[in-house]
BATOR-686449 format. One record per residue (C-alpha): residue in three letters; residue number from 1; z, y, x. Coordinates in pm, 1 decimal, padded with zeros to 6 digits. Each point is the difference from the previous one (the first is absolute). Layout:
BEGIN
+-----+-----+----------+----------+----------+
:  aa :   i :       zz :       yy :       xx :
+-----+-----+----------+----------+----------+
: Ala : NUM :        Z :        Y :        X :
...
+-----+-----+----------+----------+----------+
// end
This chain:
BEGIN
+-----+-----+----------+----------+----------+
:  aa :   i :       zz :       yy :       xx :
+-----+-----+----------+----------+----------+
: Unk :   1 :  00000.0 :  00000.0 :  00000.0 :
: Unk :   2 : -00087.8 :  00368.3 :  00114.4 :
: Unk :   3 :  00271.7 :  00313.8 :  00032.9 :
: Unk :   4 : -00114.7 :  00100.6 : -00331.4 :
: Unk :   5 :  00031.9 : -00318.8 : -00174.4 :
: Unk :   6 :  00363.4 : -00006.1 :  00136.2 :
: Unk :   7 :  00120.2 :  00309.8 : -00114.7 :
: Unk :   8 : -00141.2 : -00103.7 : -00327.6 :
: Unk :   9 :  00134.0 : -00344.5 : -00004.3 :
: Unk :  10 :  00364.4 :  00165.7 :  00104.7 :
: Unk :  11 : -00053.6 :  00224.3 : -00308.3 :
: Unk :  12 : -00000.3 : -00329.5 : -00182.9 :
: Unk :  13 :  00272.7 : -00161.5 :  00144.5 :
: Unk :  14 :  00234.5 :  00349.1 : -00166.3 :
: Unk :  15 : -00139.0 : -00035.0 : -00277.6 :
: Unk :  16 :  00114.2 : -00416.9 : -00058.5 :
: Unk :  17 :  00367.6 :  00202.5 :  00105.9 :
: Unk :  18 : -00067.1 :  00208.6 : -00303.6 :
: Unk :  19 : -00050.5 : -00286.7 : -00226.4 :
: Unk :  20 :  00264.9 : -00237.7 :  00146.7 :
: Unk :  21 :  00291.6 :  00302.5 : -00030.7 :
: Unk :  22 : -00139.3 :  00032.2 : -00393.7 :
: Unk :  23 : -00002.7 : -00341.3 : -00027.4 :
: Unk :  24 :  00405.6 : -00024.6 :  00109.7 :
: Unk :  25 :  00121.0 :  00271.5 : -00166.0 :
: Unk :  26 : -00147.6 : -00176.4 : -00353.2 :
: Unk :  27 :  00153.9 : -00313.3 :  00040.5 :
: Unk :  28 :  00239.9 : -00078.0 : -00217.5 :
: Unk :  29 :  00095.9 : -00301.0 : -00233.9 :
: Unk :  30 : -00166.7 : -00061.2 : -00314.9 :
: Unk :  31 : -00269.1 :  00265.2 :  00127.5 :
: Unk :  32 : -00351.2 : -00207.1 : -00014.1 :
: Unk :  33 : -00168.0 : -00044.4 :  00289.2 :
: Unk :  34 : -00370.7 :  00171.4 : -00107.0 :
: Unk :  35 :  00196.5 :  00318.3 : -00086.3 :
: Unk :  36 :  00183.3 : -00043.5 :  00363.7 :
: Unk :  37 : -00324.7 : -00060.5 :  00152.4 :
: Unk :  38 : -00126.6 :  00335.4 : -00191.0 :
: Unk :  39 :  00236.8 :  00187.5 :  00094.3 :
: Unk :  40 : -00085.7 : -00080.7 :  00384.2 :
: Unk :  41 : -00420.0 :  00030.3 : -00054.5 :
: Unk :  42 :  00062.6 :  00335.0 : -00207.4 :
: Unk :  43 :  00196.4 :  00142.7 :  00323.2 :
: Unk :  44 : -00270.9 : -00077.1 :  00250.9 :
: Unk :  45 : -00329.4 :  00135.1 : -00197.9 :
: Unk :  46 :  00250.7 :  00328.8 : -00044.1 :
: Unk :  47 :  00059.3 :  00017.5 :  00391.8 :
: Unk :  48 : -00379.2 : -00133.7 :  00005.1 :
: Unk :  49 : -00113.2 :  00285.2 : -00211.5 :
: Unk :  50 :  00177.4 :  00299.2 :  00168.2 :
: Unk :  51 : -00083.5 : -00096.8 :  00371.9 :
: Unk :  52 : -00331.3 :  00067.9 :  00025.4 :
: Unk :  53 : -00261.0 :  00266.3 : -00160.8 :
: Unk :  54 : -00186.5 : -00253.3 : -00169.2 :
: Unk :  55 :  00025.7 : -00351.6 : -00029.0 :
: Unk :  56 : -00114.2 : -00313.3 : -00239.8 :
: Unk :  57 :  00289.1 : -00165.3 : -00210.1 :
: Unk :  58 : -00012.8 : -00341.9 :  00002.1 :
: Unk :  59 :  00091.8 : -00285.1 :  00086.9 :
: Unk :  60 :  00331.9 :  00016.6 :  00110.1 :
: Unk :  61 :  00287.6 : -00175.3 : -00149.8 :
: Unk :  62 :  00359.8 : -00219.9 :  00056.5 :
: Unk :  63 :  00030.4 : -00316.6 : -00064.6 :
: Unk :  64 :  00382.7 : -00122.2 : -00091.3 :
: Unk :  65 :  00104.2 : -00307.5 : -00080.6 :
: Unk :  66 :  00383.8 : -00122.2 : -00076.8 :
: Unk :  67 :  00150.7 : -00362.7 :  00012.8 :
: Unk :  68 : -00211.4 : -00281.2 :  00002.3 :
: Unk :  69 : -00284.0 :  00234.9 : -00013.8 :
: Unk :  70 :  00073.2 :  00084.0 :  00364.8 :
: Unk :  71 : -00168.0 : -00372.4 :  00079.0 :
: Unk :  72 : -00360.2 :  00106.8 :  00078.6 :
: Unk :  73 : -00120.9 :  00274.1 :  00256.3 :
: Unk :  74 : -00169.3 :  00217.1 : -00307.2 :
: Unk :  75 :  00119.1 : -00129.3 : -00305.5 :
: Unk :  76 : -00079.5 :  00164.7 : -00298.8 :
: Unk :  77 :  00189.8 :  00286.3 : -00161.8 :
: Unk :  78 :  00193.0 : -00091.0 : -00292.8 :
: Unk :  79 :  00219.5 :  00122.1 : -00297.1 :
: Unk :  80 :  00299.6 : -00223.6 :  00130.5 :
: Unk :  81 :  00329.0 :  00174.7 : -00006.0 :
: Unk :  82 :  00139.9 :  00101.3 :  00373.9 :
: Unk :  83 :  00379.3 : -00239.0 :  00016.7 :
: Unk :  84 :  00252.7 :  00112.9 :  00169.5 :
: Unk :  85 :  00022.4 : -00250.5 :  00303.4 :
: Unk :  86 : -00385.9 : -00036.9 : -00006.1 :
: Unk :  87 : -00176.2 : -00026.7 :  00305.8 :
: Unk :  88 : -00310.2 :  00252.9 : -00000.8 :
: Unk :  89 : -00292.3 :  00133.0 :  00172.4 :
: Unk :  90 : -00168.9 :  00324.6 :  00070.6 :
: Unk :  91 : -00369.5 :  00045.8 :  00099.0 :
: Unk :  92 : -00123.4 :  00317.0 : -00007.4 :
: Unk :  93 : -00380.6 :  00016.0 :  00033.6 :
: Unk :  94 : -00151.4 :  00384.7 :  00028.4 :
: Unk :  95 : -00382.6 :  00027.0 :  00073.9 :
: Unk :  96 : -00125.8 :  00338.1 :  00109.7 :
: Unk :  97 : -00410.0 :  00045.9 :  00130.6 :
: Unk :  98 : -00052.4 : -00387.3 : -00036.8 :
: Unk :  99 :  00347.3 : -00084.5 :  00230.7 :
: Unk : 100 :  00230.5 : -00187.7 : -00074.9 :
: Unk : 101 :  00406.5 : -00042.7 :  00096.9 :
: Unk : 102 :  00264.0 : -00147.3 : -00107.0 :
: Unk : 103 :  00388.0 : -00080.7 :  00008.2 :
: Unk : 104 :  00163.5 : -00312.2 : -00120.4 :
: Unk : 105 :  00385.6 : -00065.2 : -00028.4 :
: Unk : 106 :  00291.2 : -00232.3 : -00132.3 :
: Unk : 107 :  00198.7 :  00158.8 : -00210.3 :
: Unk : 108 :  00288.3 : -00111.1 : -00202.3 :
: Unk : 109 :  00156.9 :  00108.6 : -00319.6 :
: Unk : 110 :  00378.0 :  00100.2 :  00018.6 :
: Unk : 111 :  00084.3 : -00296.7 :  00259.2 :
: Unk : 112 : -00166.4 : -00268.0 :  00177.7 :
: Unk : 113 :  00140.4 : -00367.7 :  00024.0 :
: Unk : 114 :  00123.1 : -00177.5 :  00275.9 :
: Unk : 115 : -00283.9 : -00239.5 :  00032.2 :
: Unk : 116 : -00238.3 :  00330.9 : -00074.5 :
: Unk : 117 :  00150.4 :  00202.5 :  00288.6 :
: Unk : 118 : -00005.3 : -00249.1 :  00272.1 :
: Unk : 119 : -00390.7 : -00082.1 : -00116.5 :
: Unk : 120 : -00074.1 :  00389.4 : -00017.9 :
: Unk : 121 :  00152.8 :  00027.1 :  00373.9 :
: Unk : 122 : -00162.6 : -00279.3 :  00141.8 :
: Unk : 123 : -00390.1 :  00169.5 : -00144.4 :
: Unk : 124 :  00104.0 :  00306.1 :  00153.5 :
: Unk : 125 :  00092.5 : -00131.6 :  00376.5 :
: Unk : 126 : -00368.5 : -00141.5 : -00056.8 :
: Unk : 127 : -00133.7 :  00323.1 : -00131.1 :
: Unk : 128 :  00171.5 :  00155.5 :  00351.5 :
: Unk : 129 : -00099.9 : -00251.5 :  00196.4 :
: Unk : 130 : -00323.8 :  00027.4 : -00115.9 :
: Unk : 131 : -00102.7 :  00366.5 :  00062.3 :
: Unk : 132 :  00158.7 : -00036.0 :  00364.3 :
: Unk : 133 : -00316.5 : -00258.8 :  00046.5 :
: Unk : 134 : -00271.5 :  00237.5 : -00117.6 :
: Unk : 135 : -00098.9 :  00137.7 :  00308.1 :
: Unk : 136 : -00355.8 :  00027.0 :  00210.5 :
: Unk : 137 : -00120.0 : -00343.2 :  00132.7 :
: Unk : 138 :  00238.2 : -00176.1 : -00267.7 :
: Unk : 139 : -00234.9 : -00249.5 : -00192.3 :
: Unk : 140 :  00033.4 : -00010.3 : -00382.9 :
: Unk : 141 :  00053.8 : -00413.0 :  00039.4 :
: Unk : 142 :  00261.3 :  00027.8 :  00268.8 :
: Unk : 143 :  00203.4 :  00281.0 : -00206.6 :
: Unk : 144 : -00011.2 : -00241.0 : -00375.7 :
: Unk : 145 :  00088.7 : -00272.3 :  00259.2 :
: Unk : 146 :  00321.2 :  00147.6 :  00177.5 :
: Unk : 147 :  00114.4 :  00090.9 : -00369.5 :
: Unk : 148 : -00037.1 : -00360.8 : -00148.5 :
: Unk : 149 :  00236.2 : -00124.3 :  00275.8 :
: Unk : 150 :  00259.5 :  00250.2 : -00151.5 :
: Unk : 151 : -00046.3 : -00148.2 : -00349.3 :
: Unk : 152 : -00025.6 : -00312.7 :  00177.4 :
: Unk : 153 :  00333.2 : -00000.9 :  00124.7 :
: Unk : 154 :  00195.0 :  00099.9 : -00358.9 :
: Unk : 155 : -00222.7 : -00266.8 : -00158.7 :
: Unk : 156 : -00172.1 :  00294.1 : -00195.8 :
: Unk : 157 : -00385.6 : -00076.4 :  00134.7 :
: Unk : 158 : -00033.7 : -00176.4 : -00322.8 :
: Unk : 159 :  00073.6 :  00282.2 : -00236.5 :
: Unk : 160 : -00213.5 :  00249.4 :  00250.9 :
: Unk : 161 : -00331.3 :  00135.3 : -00229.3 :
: Unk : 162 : -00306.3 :  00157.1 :  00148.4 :
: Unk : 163 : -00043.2 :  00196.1 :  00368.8 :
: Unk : 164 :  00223.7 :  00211.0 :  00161.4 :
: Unk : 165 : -00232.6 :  00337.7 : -00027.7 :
: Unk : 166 : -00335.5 :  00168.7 : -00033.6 :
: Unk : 167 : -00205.7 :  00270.7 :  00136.2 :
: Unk : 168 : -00011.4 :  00310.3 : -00237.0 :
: Unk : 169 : -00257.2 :  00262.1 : -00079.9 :
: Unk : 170 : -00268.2 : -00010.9 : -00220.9 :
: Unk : 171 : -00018.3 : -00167.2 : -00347.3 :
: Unk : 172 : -00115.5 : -00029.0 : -00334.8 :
: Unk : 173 : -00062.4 : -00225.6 : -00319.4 :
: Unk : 174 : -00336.1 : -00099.4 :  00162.9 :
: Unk : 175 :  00086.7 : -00150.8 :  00378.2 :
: Unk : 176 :  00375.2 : -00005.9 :  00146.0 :
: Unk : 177 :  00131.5 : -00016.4 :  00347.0 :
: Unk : 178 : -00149.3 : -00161.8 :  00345.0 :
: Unk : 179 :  00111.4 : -00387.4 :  00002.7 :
: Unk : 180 : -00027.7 :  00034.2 :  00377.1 :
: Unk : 181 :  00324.2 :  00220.4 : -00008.1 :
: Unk : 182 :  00284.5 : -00244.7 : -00158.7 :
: Unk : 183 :  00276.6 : -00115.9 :  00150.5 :
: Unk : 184 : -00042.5 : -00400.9 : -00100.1 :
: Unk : 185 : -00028.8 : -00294.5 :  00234.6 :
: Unk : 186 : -00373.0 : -00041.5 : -00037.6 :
: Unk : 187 : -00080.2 :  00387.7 :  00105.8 :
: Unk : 188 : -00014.3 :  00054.5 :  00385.4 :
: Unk : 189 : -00109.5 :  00401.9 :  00000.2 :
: Unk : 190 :  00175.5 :  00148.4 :  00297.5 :
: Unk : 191 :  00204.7 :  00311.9 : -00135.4 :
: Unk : 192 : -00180.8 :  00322.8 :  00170.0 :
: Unk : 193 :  00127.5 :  00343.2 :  00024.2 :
: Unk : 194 : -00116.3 :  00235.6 : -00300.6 :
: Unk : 195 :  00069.7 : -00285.7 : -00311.4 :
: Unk : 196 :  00195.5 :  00014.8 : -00240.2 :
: Unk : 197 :  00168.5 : -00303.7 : -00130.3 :
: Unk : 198 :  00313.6 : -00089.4 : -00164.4 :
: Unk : 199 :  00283.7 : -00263.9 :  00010.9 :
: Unk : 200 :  00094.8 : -00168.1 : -00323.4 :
: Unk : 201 :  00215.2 : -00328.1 : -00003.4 :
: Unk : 202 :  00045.1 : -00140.8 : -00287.5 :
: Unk : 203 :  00195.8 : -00347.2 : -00191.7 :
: Unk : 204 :  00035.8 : -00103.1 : -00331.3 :
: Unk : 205 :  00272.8 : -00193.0 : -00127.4 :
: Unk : 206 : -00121.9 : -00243.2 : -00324.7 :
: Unk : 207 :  00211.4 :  00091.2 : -00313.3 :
: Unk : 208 :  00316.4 : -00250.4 : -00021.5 :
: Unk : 209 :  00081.3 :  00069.1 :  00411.2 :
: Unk : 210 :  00237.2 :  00194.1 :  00099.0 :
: Unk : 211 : -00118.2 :  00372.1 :  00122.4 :
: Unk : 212 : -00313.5 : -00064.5 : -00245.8 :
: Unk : 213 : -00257.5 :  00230.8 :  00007.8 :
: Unk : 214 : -00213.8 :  00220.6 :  00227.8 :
: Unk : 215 :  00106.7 :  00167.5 :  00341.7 :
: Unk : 216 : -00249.3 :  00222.3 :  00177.3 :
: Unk : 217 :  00004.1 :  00326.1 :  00268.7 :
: Unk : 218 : -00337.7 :  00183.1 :  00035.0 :
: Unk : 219 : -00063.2 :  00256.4 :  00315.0 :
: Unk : 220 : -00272.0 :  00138.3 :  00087.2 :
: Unk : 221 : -00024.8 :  00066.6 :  00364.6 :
: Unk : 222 : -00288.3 :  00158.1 :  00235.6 :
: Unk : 223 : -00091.7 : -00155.1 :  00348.0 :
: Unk : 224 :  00071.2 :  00211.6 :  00262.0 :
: Unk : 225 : -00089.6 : -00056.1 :  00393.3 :
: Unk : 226 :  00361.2 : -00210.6 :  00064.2 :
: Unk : 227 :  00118.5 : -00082.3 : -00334.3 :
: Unk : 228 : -00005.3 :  00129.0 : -00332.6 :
: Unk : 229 :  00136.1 :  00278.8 : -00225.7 :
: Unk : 230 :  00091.8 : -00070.0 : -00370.9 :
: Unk : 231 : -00095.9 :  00280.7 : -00188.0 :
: Unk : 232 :  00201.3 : -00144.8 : -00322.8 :
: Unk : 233 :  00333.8 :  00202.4 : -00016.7 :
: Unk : 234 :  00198.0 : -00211.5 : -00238.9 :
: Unk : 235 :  00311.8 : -00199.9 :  00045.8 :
: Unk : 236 :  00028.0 : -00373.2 : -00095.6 :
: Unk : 237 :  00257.3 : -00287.7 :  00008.2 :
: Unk : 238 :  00277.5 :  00285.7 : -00050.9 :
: Unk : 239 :  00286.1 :  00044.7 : -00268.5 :
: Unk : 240 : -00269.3 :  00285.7 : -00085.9 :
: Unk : 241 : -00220.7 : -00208.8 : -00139.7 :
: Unk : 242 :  00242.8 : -00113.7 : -00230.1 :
: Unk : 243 : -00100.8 :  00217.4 : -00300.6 :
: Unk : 244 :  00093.0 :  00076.8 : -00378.8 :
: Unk : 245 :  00407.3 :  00004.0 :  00053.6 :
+-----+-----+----------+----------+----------+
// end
């Protein structure tokens, strides 16, 4: 990605903070989540709106799911009621000029469980784990492979969904993202300075288990010369995230 894509794709990235911080501040028991996940979509085409002289409208939205729903990556939204206890998750999706960011966290309702904390910890030491990898001359099969042995070792590799992360910049309802960006076993692109990729670990826990449900962090991040800088500015795995008290 060029300069100018950056500074537009960092745009992006505060507007997902937008969303998620709408998103937060609606959640609330008995609250359904479409109107949660309005609340959040509303805020960013506002902030969308009055940041630039003139721009298209569309396309941008939240997704939000609560409980069970939390066991895909991008479930649909429903009318379900938010529970207190519920696990839930935030992903904010703004598209401005044909790019597209996003921001994806665990949430929970009032409290968290036992069995739901110690699952929600154990994503996010992969989630940290995982951005310290994204670096120039890191391969996208070597970085999915470290974090399986991670998952591995809590006997989680089972319950582990899709890749680990993505390139970002353009898309649209008529051709998506490059496949030769993704962090998955099968993919060996060698991370270059310039892209833009995130890290997104995610398990699902089948309903019955304890900790059921969905956990999943989502940075974006830009390759720099010796590393990489994460250009999402929102906290995750913290007593913050605990929302609707």
């Amino acid at each position: 990605k060029s300069a100018e894509e950056h500074v537009l794709i960092r745009k992006g990235a505060d507007m997902c903070a937008v969303g998620g911080r709408a998103l937060m501040g609606a959640v609330r028991a008995g609250v359904p989540e479409h109107e949660i996940a309005l609340a959040s979509t509303g805020a960013m085409v506002r902030a969308i709106a009055d940041s630039f002289p003139f721009v298209e409208l569309m396309d941008t939205w939240t997704w939000f799911q609560s409980g069970i729903n939390t066991d895909g990556a991008h479930n649909p939204v429903t009318n379900r009621l938010v529970e207190d206890g519920d696990i839930l998750s935030l992903n904010t999706f703004p598209m401005m000029f044909g790019y597209y960011t996003a921001l994806e966290r665990t949430l929970f309702c009032g409290h968290a469980s036992n069995a739901h904390h110690d699952l929600w910890q154990k994503n996010c030491e992969v989630h940290v784990r995982g951005m310290e990898l994204l670096k120039p001359g890191a391969r996208c099969c070597d970085v999915a492979r470290e974090l399986n042995k991670m998952y591995a070792g809590w006997d989680l590799l089972k319950y582990r969904s899709f890749g680990y992360g993505h390139s970002f910049g353009v898309l649209c309802h008529y051709y998506g993202r490059e496949a030769s960006v993704e962090l998955r076993e099968d993919i060996e692109t060698v991370l270059e300075p310039g892209m833009v990729v995130s890290m997104e670990p995610m398990i699902m826990l089948p309903e019955g288990a304890p900790g059921a449900g969905g956990y999943r962090e989502h940075d974006i991040l830009i390759i720099t010369e010796d590393g990489a800088e994460n250009i999402t500015n929102f906290p995750f795995g913290t007593d913050e995230m605990i929302v609707g008290r």
